[in-house]
N, C-alpha and C positions, 0 to 999 in steps of 0.2 A: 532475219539473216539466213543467207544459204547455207545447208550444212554440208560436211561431207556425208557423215555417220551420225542417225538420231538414233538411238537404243533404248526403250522403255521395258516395262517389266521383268526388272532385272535385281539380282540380290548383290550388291554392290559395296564390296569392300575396301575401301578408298585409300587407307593406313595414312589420311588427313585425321590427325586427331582432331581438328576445329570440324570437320562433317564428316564424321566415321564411320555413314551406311549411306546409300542412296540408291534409287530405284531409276534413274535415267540419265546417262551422258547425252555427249554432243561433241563431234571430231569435223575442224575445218581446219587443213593446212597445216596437219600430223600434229595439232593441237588440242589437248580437253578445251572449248568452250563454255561448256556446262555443266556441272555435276549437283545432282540435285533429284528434287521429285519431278512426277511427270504432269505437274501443273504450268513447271517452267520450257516445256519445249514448245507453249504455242508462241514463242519466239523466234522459234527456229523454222526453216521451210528443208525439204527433202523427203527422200523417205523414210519410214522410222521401223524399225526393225522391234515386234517384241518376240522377247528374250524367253517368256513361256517361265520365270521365274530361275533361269540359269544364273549360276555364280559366277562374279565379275571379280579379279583382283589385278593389282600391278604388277606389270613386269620385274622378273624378279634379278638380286642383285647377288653374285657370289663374291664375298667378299675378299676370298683368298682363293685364288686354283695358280694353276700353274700351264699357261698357254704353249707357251716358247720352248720347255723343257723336254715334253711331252715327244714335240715332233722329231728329236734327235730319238726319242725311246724308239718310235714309230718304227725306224729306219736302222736299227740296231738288229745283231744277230739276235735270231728267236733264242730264251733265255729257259732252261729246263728248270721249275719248279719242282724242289721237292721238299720232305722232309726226313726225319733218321732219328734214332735212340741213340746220340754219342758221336764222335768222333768218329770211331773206326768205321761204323754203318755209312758215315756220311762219304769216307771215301772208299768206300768200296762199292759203294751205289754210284760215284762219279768215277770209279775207273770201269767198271762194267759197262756205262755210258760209251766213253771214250772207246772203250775197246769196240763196241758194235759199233760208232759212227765213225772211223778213219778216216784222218786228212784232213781236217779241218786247219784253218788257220787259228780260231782261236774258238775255245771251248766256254760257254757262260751258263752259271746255273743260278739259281733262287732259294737261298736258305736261311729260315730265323736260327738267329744265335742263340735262340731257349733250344732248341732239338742239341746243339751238341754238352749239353747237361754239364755246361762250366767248363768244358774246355776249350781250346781254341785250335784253329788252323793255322798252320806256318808254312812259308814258301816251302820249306825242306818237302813236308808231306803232299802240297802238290805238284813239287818238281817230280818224286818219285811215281806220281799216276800218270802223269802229262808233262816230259822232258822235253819234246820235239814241238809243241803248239802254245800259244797262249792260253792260259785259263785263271779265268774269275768267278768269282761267287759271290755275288751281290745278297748283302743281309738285307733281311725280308722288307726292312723300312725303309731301304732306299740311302740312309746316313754310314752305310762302310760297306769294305769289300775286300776281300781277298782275293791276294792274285801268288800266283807264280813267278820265278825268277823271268822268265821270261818278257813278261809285262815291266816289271820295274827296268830289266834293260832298256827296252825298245822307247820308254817314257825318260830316262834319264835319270830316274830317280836312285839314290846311291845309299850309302850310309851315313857321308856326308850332308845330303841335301837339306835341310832348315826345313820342321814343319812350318807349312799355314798360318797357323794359329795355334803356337804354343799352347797346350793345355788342354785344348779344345779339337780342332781339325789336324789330326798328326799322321805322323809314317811312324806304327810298334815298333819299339825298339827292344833287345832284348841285350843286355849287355854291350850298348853301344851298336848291334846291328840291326837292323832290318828283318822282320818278323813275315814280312808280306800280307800286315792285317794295314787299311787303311782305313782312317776312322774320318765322315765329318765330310762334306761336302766338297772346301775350298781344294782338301785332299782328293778327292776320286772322280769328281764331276768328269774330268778332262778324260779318266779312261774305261768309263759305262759310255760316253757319249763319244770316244773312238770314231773319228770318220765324219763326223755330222758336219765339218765345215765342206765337204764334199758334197752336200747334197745338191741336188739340183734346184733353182726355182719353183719348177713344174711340183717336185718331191715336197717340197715345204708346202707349198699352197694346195698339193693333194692330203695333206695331213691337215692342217687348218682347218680345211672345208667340211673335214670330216667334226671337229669341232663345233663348228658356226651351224651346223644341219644339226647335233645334238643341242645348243643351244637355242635352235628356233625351234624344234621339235617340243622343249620343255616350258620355253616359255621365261630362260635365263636373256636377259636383256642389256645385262650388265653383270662387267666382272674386274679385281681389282686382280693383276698376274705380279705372283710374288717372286717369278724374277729365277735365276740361273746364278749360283753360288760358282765363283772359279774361274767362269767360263765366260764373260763377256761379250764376244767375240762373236758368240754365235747365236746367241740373245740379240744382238743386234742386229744380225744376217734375217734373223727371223720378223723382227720389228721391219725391216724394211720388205719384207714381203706382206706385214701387213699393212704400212701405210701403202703400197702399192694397189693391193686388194681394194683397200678403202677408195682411194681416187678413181678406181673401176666401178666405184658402187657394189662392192663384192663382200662388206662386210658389215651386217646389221648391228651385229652385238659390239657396246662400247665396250674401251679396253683404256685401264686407268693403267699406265705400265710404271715400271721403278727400275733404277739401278742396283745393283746388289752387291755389298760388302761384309766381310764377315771378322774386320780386326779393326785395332783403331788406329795401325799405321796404315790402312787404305782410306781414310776417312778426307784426306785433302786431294786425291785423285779422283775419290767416288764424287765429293761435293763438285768438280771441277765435269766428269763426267755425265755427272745428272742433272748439270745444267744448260750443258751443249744435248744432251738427248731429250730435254724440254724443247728446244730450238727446232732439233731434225725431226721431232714425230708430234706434229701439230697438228692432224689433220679432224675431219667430224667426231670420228667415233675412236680413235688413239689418242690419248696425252699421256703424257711422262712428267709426274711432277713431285715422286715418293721416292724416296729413297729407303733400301729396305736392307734390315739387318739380320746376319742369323745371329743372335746372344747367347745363346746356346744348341746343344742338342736333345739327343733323347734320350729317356729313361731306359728304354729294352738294353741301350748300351751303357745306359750310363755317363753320357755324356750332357744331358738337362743339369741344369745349376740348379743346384737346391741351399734353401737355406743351413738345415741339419744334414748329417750324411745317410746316405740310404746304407743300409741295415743289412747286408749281405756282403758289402766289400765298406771299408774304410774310407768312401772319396765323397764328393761334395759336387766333382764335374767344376766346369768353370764358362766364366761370362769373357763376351769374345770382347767389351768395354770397362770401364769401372766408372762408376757414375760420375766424376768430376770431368773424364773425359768424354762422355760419352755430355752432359752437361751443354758441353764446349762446343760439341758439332749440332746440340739441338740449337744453339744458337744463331750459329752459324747458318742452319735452313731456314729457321723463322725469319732472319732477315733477308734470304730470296725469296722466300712465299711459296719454299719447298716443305711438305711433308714426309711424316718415318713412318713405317711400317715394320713389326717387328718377332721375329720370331724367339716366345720367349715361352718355354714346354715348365719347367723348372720355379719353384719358387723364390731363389736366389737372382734368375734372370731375369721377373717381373718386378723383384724389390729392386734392385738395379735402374732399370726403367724408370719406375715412380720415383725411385731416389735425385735419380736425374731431371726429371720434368720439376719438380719441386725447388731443385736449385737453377735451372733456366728461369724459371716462372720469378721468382726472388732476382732474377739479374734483369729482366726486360720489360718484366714489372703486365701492363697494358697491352702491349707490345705484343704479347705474344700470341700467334693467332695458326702457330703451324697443327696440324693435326697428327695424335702421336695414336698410333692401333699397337697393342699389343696380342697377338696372335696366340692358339692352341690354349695355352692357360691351363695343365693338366692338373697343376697342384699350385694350389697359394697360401700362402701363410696366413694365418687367421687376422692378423696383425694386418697386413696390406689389405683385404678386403672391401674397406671403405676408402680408400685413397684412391679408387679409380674415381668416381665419381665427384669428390674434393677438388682431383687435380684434373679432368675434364679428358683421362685418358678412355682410348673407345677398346673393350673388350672383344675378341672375335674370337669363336669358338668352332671349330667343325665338331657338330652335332654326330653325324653317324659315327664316332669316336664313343660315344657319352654309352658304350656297353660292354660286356664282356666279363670274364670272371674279376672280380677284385683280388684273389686270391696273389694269383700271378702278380698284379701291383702289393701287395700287400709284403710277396717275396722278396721286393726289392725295399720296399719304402714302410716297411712295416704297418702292421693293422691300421691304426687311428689314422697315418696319412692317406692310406690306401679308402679309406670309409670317407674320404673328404675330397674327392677328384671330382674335377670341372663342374665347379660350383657357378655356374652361369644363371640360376636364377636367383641365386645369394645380391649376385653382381647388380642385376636387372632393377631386383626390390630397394637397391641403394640408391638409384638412380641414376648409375653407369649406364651407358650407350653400348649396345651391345649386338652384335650380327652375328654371320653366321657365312659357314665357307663349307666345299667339298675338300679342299689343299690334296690332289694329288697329281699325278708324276708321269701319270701312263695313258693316252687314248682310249680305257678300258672303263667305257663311261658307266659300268653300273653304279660304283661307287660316287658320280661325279652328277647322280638324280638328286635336287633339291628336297623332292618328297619324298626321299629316305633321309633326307639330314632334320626334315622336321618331325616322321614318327621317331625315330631315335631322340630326337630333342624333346619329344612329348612322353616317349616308353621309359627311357633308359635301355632298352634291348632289344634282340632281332629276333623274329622267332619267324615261324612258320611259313604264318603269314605276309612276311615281310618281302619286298623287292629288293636281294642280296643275296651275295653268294653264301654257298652255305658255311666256308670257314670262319664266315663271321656273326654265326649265330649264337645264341647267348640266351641259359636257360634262363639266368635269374636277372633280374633287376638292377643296376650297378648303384651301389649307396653313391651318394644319401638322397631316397626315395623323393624327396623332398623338395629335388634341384630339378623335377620336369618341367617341362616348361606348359604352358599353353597354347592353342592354336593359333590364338590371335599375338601372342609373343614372338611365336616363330614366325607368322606374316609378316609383323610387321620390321623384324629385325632382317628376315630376307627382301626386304623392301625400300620404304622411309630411312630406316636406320643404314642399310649400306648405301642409301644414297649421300647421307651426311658423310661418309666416312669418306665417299668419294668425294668428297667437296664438290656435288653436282645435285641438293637438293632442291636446288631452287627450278630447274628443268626435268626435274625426276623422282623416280621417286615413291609415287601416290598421283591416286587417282584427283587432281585437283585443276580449275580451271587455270588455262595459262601454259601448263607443262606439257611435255612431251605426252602424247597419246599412244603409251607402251601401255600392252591389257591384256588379258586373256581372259580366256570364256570356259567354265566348266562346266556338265552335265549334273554335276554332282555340287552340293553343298559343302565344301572344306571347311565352315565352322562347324558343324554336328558330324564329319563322316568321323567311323570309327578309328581309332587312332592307330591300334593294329591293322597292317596292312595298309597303311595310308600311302605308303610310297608307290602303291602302283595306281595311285590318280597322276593325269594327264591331261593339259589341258585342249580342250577339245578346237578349238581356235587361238589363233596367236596373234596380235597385233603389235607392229612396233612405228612409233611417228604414224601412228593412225593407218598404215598399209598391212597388207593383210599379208601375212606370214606364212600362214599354216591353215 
């Protein structure tokens, strides 16, 4: 047979558990033909390329980022990072600001809610720094933000207006009014992302491209987009510049896309929604067939559902479902041949989950065939542990997460919880499915490298030698020591396994005859390289559908 691509002496990581090394492919018509040793290519006619002992693995798959969100960040006023000892440092660092930059329309800065040491921001204190402009201050993690009177005018938002999501995504109230702290997605998306339905075509697909070049650069092939809380609107503006891209042949990396809802009285407009957006984004490398939830939020705020309450304030956080209804709509997708994706930080909102896939599973019995991902997984009850695997749900973890002091967890969630965070090879060893994601928010692709999400999945920490910035380095080890993973763990869940989640393993995936001929080529050996420092490997060629990339 003619080949396109014959490749021999090569160290080949295929992540087919049925032939899980092989020293020679074969690419005709952006297909593996052959994988195997190099007895089987005098089948093949071309030329054959050896490799000199070069590392071969799949294209890899992210299983959770955030495409579409990103590009609105892209195009948003530059945002001043800082931090502060308190309160008062924090606004008097942001009127010193204001006062040297005059004129502005609207002033935005960047602050963790640990620097103001328990206290909080209220419009009053920054109507007193900034009366005459809009200002925000988006907490460090993206889920709240404080604004000024200003902002809630211009937005409509009153004393009156109905949180979101009760409980969960709110406007602070403080005695019946308005605090100007916004908590939670469904709440704030609409005013970080200010302006973005204005953008231009040209502006969206200059943001993208910047995307698609760090995904061919890395050798990311595939990625599951967890989607725009609130904001729909422009998630879709975005979707249709990428199937447009795609019809131009503008866009290699697949994109498994979702609708997003965060309560369960949006649950008969989102099913209605994400099945017309299956319809309108059908093209090669875009489908839409997930539907994706936030069930809770974060721990830094306090907003993760937990089963016990964290240990510094009296609350428990809450789930944006409760498992009978939420039960209801898994239902519901299984019979379109829709899938959930799910974001669930808290141990309350992963028991939730399972609670609910255990009573779908009990109602449809056979039947049921939708694919349920529960996302982040910071803390889980010792209890739910084995019930991913039981009930067939897929674990996804962002790995470069898996560091940092525990101490700070430990302030909110006391010791023993704190010493049992994202136990992902707990999960692994049971026989849960389990991947791996970069999940973030901003075109600021250090953190968005695979090969930091696998030394952090193989350290527990950042150090030195690591590719990352430095505020997220981390002297000591994150408990429990125990939950590293392996190298061929983190391959294969950045691979095989997020192809299954994508419900595209049968074209992807692994290195296997038959599939898609996504590949890369290293200089280096990724099974023996040192684990520190690992994230500054790259791979040195890129192949996807057998065309050469990089």
């Amino acid at each position: 047979m003619k080949a396109d691509k014959i490749i021999k002496n090569a160290k080949i990581f295929t992540s087919d558990l049925n032939n899980p090394q092989a020293t020679a492919l074969v690419v005709k018509d952006g297909k593996f033909v052959y994988v195997g040793d190099e007895a089987g290519l005098a089948a093949y006619e071309g030329e054959v390329t050896d490799m000199g002992g070069k590392f071969i693995m799949p294209g890899i798959f992210d299983s959770h980022v955030h495409v579409t969100l990103p590009v609105g960040f892209a195009y948003a006023p530059e945002s001043e990072r800082f931090a502060c000892n308190g309160k008062q440092e924090a606004l008097d660092y942001m009127a010193d600001y204001i006062g040297k930059h005059p004129g502005q329309q609207c002033y935005r800065f960047i602050l963790e809610k640990k620097f103001l040491n328990g206290e909080n921001l209220t419009k009053e204190d920054l109507d007193a720094i900034c009366p005459d402009a809009e200002l925000q201050i988006q907490e460090g993690e993206f889920h709240s933000v404080w604004v000024n009177s200003r902002v809630l005018e211009r937005h409509g938002i009153t004393d009156e207006t109905p949180d979101p999501v009760p409980g969960l995504s709110v406007y602070e109230r403080k005695n019946g009014k308005l605090t100007g702290y916004i908590i939670e997605g469904s709440a704030e998306v609409r005013i970080v992302l200010d302006g973005s339905m204005d953008l231009s075509d040209e502006q969206i697909d200059a943001a993208l491209q910047s995307w698609i070049d760090f995904s061919v650069r890395n050798g990311v092939s595939a990625v599951f987009d967890a989607g725009i809380p609130g904001f729909p609107e422009f998630h879709e503006k975005v979707y249709q510049r990428l199937k447009e891209m795609d019809k131009q042949g503008k866009l290699p990396v697949y994109i498994d896309g979702c609708y997003v809802i965060a309560a369960n009285w949006q649950a008969e407009e989102g099913l209605r929604e994400l099945k017309r957006l299956r319809q309108e984004f059908d093209t090669e490398h875009l489908k839409v067939h997930t539907m994706k939830i936030f069930m809770d939020g974060t721990q830094k705020i306090h907003t993760a559902a937990m089963v016990t309450p964290y240990v510094d304030v009296d609350e428990m956080g809450a789930t944006a479902f409760n498992k009978e209804d939420l039960a209801t709509l898994m239902v519901k997708l299984n019979e379109e041949g829709l899938d959930l994706h799910m974001h669930t930080v808290g141990s309350a909102a992963s028991r939730v989950a399972l609670d609910a896939v255990e009573l779908a599973r009990k109602e449809v019995g056979d039947k049921f065939r939708m694919r349920v991902t529960c996302a982040h997984l910071e803390v889980q009850d010792d209890a739910d542990l084995d019930r991913f695997a039981k009930l067939g749900v897929i674990a996804n973890f962002t790995p470069w997460w898996h560091s940092g002091d525990y101490r700070l967890w430990a302030s909110w969630l006391g010791e023993p919880r704190a010493r049992k965070l994202f136990r992902c090879k707990t999960l692994w060893d049971s026989g849960a499915l389990v991947t791996w994601s970069c999940d973030n928010v901003v075109f600021a692709f250090d953190l968005w490298n695979p090969y930091l999400g696998m030394e952090v999945g193989m350290t527990r920490h950042i150090t030195e030698k690591t590719n990352a910035p430095d505020f997220t380095r981390s002297a000591e080890v994150l408990p429990p020591e125990d939950e590293r993973m392996s190298i061929e763990q983190m391959l294969l869940g950045y691979t095989i396994n997020g192809a299954k989640q994508l419900g595209i393993e049968a074209t992807k995936g692994s290195i296997t005859a038959g599939k898609d001929a996504d590949f890369l080529v290293f200089d280096n050996d990724l099974l023996t390289a040192e684990h520190e420092g690992f994230s500054r490997n790259m791979p040195k060629e890129v192949y996807f559908s057998g065309k050469k990339m990089k």
